[in-house]
C-alpha positions in Angstrom: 149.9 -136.1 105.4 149.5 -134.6 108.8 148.0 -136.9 111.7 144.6 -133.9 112.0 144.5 -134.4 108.2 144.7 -138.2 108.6 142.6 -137.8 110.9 139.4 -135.5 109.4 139.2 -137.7 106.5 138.9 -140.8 108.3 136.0 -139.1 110.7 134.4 -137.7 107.6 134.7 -141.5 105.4 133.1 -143.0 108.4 130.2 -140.1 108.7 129.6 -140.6 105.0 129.4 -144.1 105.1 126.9 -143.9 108.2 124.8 -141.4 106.7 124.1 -143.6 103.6 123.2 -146.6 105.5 120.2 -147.5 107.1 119.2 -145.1 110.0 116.9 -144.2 113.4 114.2 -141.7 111.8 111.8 -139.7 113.8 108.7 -137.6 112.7 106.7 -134.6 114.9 109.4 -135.5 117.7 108.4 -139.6 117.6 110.9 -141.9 117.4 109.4 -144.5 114.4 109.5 -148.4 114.9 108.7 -151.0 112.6 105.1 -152.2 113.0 105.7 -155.6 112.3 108.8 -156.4 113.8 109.3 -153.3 115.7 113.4 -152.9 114.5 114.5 -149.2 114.8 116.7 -149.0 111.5 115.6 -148.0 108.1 116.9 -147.1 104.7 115.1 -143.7 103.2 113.8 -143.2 99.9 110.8 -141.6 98.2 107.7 -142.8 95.9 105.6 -140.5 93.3 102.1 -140.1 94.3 100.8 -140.2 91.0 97.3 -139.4 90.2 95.3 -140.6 86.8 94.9 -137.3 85.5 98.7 -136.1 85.5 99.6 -139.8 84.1 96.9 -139.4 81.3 98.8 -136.2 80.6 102.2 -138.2 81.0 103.1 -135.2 83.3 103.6 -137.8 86.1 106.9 -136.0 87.1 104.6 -133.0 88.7 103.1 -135.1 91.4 103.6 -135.2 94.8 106.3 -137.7 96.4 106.1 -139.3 99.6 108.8 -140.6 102.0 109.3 -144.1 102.5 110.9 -146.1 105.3 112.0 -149.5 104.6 113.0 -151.6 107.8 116.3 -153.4 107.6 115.1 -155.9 109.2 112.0 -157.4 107.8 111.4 -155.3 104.9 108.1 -153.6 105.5 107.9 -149.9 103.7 106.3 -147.4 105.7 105.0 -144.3 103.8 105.2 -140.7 105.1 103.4 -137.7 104.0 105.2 -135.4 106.4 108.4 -134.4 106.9 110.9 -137.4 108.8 114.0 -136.5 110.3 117.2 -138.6 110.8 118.1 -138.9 114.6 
């Protein structure tokens, strides 16, 4: 295999492998901390928003999500309702 090859495929394995792990967010242009332990790093994920109605009609799948941020540190889940970015 060619060294650029060799190369590419390590950069990208190593981007890959970054862009699963935990990560510095920002939302509106503000970098987010932990309030509790104030640690930088978090692991993304989401949460359904479910309201009673749309449960009672089992159509919970049609409700809103939210983002969450868990810190890597401590644990604490910090819940979004905008958009976050990755920085």
């Amino acid at each position: 295999m060619p060294s650029g090859a060799k190369r590419f495929f390590k950069l990208f394995a190593k981007n890959l492998k970054e862009a699963k792990g935990p990560g510095q967010y920002s939302t509106n242009g503000i970098a987010i901390t932990c309030v509790h332990c104030y640690h930088n790093q978090f692991k993304h994920g989401y949460a359904l928003l479910n309201t009673s109605l749309m449960s009672f009609l089992n159509l919970d799948f049609a409700n809103r999500s939210a983002n969450t941020l868990t810190c890597d540190r401590c644990g604490y889940i910090h819940w979004f309702n905008k958009e976050i970015d990755r920085i």
